[in-house]
Every structure is written in structure tokens, then in C-alpha cells.
C-alpha positions as CSV (number, residue, x, y, z in Angstrom):
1,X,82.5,62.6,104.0
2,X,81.0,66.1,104.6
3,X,77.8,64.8,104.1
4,X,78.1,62.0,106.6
5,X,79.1,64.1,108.7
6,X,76.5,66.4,108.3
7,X,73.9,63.6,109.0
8,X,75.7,62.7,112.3
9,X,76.0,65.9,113.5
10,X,71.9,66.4,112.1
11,X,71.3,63.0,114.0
12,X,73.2,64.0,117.3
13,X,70.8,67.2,117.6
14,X,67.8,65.5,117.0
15,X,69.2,63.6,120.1
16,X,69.6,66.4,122.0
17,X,66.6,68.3,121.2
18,X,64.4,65.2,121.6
19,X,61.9,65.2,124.7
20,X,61.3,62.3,126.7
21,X,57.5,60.6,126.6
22,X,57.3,60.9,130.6
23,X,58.2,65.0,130.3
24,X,56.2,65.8,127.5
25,X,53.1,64.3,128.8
26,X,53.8,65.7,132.4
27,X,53.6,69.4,129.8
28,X,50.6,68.9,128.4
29,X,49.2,67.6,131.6
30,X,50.3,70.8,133.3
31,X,49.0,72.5,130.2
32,X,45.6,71.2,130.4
33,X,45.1,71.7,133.8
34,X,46.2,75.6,133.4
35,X,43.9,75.5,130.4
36,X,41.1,74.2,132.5
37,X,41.9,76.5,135.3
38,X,41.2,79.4,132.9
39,X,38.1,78.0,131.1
40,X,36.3,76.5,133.5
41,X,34.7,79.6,135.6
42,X,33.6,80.9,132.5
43,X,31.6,77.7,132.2
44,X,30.7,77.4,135.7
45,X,29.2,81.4,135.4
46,X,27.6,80.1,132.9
47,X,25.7,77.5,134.4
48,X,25.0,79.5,137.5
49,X,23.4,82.0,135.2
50,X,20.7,79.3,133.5
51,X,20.3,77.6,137.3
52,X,16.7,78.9,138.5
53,X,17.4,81.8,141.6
54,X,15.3,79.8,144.0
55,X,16.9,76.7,143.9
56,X,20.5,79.0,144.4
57,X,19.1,80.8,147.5
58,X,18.0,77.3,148.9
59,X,20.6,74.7,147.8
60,X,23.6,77.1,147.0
61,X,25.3,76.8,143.4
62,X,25.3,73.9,140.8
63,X,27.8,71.8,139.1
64,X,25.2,70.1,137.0
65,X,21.9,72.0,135.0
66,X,18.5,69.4,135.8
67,X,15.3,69.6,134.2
68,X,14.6,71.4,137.8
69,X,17.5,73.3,138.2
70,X,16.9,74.7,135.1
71,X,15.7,78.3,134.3
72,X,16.4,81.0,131.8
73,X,14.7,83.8,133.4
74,X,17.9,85.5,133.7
75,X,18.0,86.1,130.3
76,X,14.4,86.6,129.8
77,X,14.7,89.3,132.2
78,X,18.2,90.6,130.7
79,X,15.7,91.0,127.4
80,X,13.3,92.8,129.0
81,X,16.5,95.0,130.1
82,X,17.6,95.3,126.7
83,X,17.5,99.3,126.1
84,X,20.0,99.6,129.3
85,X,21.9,96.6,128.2
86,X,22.6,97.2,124.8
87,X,23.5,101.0,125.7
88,X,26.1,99.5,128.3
89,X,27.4,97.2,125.5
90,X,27.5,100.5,123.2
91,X,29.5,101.6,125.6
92,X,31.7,99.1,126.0
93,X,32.4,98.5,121.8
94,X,32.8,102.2,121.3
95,X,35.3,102.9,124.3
96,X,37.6,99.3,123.3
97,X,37.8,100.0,119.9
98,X,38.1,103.8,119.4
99,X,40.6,102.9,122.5
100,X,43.1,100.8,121.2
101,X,43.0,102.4,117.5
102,X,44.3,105.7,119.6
103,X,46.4,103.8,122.0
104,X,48.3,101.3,119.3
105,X,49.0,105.0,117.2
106,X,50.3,107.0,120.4
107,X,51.9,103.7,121.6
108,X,54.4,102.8,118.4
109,X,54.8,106.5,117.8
110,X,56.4,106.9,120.9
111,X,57.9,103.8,120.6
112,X,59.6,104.4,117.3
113,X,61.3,107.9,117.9
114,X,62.9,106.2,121.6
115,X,64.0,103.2,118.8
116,X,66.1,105.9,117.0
117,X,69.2,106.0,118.9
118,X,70.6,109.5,116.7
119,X,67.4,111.3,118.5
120,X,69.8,113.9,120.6
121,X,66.6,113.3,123.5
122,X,66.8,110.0,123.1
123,X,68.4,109.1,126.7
124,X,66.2,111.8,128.3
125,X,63.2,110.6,126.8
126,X,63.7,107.1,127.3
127,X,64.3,107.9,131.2
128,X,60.8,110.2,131.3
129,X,59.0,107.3,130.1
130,X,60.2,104.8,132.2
131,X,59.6,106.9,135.3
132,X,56.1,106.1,135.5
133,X,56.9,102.3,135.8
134,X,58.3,102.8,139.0
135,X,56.6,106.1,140.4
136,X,53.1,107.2,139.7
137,X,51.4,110.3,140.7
138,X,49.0,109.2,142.9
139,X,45.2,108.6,142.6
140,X,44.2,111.9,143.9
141,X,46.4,114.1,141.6
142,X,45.3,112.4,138.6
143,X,41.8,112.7,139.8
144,X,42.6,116.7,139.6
145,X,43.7,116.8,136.4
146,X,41.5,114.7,134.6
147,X,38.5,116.2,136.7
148,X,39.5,120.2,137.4
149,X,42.0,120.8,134.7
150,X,41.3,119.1,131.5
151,X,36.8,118.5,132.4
152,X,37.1,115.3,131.4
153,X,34.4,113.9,133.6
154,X,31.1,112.4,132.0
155,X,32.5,112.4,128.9
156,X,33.7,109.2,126.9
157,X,37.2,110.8,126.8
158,X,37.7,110.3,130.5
159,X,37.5,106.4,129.3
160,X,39.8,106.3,127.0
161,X,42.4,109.3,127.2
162,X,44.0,107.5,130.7
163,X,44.4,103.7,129.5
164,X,45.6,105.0,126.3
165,X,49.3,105.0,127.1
166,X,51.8,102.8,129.2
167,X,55.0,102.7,129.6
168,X,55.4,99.5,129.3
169,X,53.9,99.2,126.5
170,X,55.6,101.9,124.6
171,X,59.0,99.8,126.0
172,X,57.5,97.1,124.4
173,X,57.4,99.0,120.6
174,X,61.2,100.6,121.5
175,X,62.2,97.3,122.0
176,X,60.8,95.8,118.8
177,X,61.8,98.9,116.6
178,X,65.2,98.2,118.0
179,X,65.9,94.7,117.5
180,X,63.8,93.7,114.7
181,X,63.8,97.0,112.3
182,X,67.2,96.6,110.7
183,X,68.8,100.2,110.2
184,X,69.1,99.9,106.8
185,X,65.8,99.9,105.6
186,X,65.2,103.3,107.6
187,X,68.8,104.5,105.7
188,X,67.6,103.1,102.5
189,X,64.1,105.3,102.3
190,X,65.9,108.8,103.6
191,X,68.4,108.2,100.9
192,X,65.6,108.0,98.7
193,X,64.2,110.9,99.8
194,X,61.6,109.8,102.4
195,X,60.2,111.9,105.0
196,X,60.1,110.4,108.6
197,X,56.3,110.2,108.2
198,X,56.5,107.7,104.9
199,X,59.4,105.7,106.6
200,X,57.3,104.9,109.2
201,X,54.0,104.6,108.2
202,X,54.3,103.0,104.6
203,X,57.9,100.6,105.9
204,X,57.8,100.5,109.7
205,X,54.3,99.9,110.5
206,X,53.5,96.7,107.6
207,X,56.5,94.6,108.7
208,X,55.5,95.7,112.7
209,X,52.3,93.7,113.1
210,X,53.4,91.1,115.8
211,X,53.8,94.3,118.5
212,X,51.0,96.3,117.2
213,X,48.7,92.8,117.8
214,X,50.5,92.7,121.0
215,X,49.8,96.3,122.4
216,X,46.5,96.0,120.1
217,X,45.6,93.2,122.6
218,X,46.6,94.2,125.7
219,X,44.9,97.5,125.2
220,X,41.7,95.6,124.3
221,X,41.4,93.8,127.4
222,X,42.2,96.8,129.2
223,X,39.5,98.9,127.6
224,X,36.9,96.3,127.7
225,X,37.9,95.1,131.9
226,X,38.0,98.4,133.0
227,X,35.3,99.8,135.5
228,X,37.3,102.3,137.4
229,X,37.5,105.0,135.5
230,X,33.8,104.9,135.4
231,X,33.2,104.5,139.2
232,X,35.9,107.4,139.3
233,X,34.5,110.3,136.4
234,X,31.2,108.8,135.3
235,X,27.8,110.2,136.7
236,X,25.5,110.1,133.9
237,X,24.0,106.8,134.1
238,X,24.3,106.4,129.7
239,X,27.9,106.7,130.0
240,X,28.3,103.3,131.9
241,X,29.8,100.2,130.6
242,X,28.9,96.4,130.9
243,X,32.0,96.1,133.3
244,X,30.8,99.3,135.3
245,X,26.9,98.1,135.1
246,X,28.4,95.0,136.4
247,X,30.1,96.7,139.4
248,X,27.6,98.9,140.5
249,X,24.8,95.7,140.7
250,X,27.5,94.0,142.4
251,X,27.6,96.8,144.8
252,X,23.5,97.6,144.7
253,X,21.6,94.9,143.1
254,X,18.8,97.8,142.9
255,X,20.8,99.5,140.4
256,X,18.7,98.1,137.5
257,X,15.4,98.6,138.9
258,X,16.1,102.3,138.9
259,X,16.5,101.4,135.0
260,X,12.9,99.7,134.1
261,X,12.8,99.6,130.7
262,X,10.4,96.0,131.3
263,X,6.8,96.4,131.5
264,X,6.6,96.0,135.4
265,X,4.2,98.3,137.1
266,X,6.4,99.5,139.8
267,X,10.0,99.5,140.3
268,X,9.6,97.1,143.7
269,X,7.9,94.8,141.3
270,X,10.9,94.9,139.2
271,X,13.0,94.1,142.0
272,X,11.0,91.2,142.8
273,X,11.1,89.6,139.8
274,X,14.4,90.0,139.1
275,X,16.4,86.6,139.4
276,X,19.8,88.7,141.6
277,X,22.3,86.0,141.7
278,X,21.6,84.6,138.2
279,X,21.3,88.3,136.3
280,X,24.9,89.2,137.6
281,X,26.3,86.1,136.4
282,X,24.5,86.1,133.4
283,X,26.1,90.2,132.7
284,X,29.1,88.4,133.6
285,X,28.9,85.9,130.9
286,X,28.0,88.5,128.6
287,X,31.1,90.5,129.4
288,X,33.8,87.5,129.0
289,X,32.8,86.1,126.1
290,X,33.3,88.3,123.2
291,X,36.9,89.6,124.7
292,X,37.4,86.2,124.9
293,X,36.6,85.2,121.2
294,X,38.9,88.1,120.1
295,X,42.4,86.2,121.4
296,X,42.2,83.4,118.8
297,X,42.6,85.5,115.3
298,X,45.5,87.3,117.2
299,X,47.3,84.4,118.9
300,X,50.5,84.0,116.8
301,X,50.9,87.5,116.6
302,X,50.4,87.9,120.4
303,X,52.9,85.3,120.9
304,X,55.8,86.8,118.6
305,X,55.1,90.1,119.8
306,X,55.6,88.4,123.3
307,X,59.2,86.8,122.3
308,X,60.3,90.5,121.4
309,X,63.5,91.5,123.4
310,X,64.2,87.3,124.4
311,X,67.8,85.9,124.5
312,X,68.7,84.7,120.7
313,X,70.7,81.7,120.3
């Protein structure tokens, strides 16, 4: 009987649980369209970017690429850009991944000793981090600091030092030390004679890869997005990223002619031959796409590190 009983009761939930056709395809429909609403502008920058200038100056952007539409002298000139390019893109790499290596450290450090509930600062630290989730100093006193006090301007530190810590997402880390890390694993190594530096780096860290992915990612697209620090600190012209590039030829499409690295007699001449609208798309492109191939080999990390701190049935 307890095994009848068992199958009804299995039965009944598979009831419950069970979606109906009509709602599950209205989900993927909405889904697909969100899916689409994400991916298509990188396609559409894309296309703009192989469309031939003249034709967007005359007839406006394309949906569709023609045999006379088409031109790649965007790239062809990006090439003949390269040396500026590839420095911006030097940049870019350098700042993002020597970036979130420092942030993800700071980040579950911090996290970690506000998990600890025996810490006698716990409550005061806790409330000092949270602080800057609802008040920040203000634009022009960091600006002081970074720039007066610490000399951080034109350096590569003014790039990364400022991104590399949030509060939230050191809440994020408190919160998955807290709920996940059972106590007595952390009991178990001090009784064995573990220092606060072994627990956490040889048992907290390898069974804590869903946030650090998380914070790992969010750091990422924060490094490799940001333009303001840059437009902020930076005034050496090698110090710029393909994001700050970007911005400043938004801003001054003469920006790269003051760069010739082509074999163009005259830096008008550059300017002439430079395809505007279909270079800053093309930079564009550039600057999308490899974030953008990153999110796949972290996805099921990303989304259990996003289901920290969620109701448990």
C-alpha cells in the first residue's frame, strides 16, 4: 500500500507541477523575443559596419547587405589602424583581467569575514559596507582622492583600483558564505588545527565557484564597458581603451586621424578616407563580441550564483 501510495502522491505532483502547452509556448515566445531583443543590435552593428559610408550618408542605414551596399573599407581602414587598435585592445585585456583577478580576491575576502557571525565587528562592518549602497561620496570628492591624494591619474591603476569593489557584490559573497558554507566544515579544519588562511583558501574558495563566476562576471563586464574612468584620469593617449577610443570618436570623429599609423600623406587625407559612420560601428562590433563570447563557459555558474540568498522550499 505504501507504495501505491507513493505513486499517487508521485502522480498528483506531476499534475501539479505540469505546464499547460498554451503557457509554455507563450514562455518561450516571450523568451525568444527577449533573446532577439538582445542579439539583434549586435547584428544590425554589424551590418552597418560592412554597408559602404556613401550609401549610409545618402540612403540612411540597412537592414539587408547588397552586392552594392556592400563594402569592407571599415575594416580595411581599422587595419591600417592596427598599432592604435591593438594598443586600445591591450588595454582593454590587461585592465579586465588583472581587474577581476583583484576584484573577485578583495571581493570574497571581504565577503567571508562579514559571513562569520563570531567576528566581534561583524555588525559594524556589515553596516560600513552597506553604506555605500545607499550614499556615495560624490563625483567630485572621489575625483580628489584618486587624483590629489593617492596620483592615481594616467596610470592603469586609476582603471582598475575604483571598479574593484562593490558593495553589492561583497553582499553577494556574505550571503553565499552564509547560506551555503555549512559551519561545520569551517569547525572541522580549526579543530584540526587550520589557520584562517587554509580554511579559506584550500576549503572555502573550491566549493565557492558559483559566486566567484558570479562576481568574476559582473566584474568582467564592468572592466571591459567602462569608459569613465578614462574620460575622468586618463590623458596619455596609450592608456585608452577600446570602450574610451570608442567614446572619444563618438565625441570627435577626428580622434583617429590625430593617430595615423596608415600610410596617408596628411592627416586631412586620413580624415577623408576614413569611412565615420561605419568605423564606429565597426570599433563597436569589436568591443561586444569577445565580452560576449565569455558568458557561455560561465552560464550555469552565473545562474547558481544568481539563485544565492532565494526563498528555499
Amino acid at each position: 500500500m505504501s507504495k501505491k501510495n507513493a505513486a499517487v502522491s508521485g502522480d498528483t505532483l506531476s499534475r501539479l507541477n505540469r505546464i499547460n502547452p498554451a503557457t509554455n509556448f507563450l514562455f518561450n515566445l516571450m523568451f525568444l523575443i527577449l533573446a532577439l531583443a538582445c542579439f539583434l543590435p549586435i547584428i544590425f552593428i554589424f551590418i552597418i559596419s560592412i554597408t559602404d559610408n556613401n550609401i549610409i550618408r545618402s540612403e540612411g542605414y540597412q537592414i539587408l547587405v547588397t552586392a552594392k551596399t556592400f563594402s569592407g573599407s571599415a575594416y580595411e581602414y581599422l587595419w591600417g589602424q592596427r598599432q592604435t587598435i591593438l594598443n586600445a585592445l591591450w588595454v582593454s585585456v590587461y585592465v579586465t583581467v588583472l581587474g577581476t583577478i583583484l576584484g573577485v580576491m578583495l571581493t570574497s575576502l571581504m565577503g567571508y569575514v562579514l559571513s562569520r557571525t563570531e567576528h566581534k565587528l561583524n555588525n559594524f562592518l556589515t553596516i560600513l559596507v552597506f553604506i555605500p549602497m545607499v550614499f556615495g561620496g560624490g563625483m567630485t570628492a572621489s575625483y580628489v582622492i584618486n587624483s590629489q591624494v593617492l596620483h592615481l591619474s594616467d596610470t592603469m591603476w586609476i582603471l582598475i583600483l575604483p571598479l574593484a569593489v562593490s558593495s553589492f557584490n561583497v553582499t553577494i559573497a556574505r550571503t553565499f558564505f552564509r547560506t551555503t558554507i555549512p559551519d561545520g566544515i569551517i569547525e572541522s579544519a580549526k579543530i584540526d588545527g587550520a589557520s584562517q588562511w587554509t580554511v579559506f583558501f584550500r576549503i572555502i574558495l573550491p566549493i565557492s565557484k558559483p559566486v566567484l563566476a558570479t562576481i568574476g562576471l559582473f566584474l568582467a563586464f564592468g572592466y571591459w564597458n567602462d569608459w569613465f574612468q578614462a574620460k575622468l584620469y586618463i590623458r596619455n593617449d596609450k592608456l585608452y581603451s577600446l570602450q574610451a577610443m570608442l567614446d572619444r570618436m563618438q565625441q570627435n570623429l577626428d580622434y583617429l586621424t590625430k593617430n595615423p599609423t596608415a600610410m596617408l600623406a596628411t592627416a586631412s587625407d586620413l580624415k577623408k578616407n576614413m569611412p565615420q559612420e561605419s568605423v564606429r560601428m565597426a570599433i563597436a562590433f569589436v568591443v561586444a563580441v569577445p565580452i560576449a563570447c565569455v558568458y557561455p563557459f560561465f552560464q550555469k555558474y552565473f545562474i547558481s550564483g544568481l539563485t544565492v540568498g532565494a526563498v528555499k522550499g
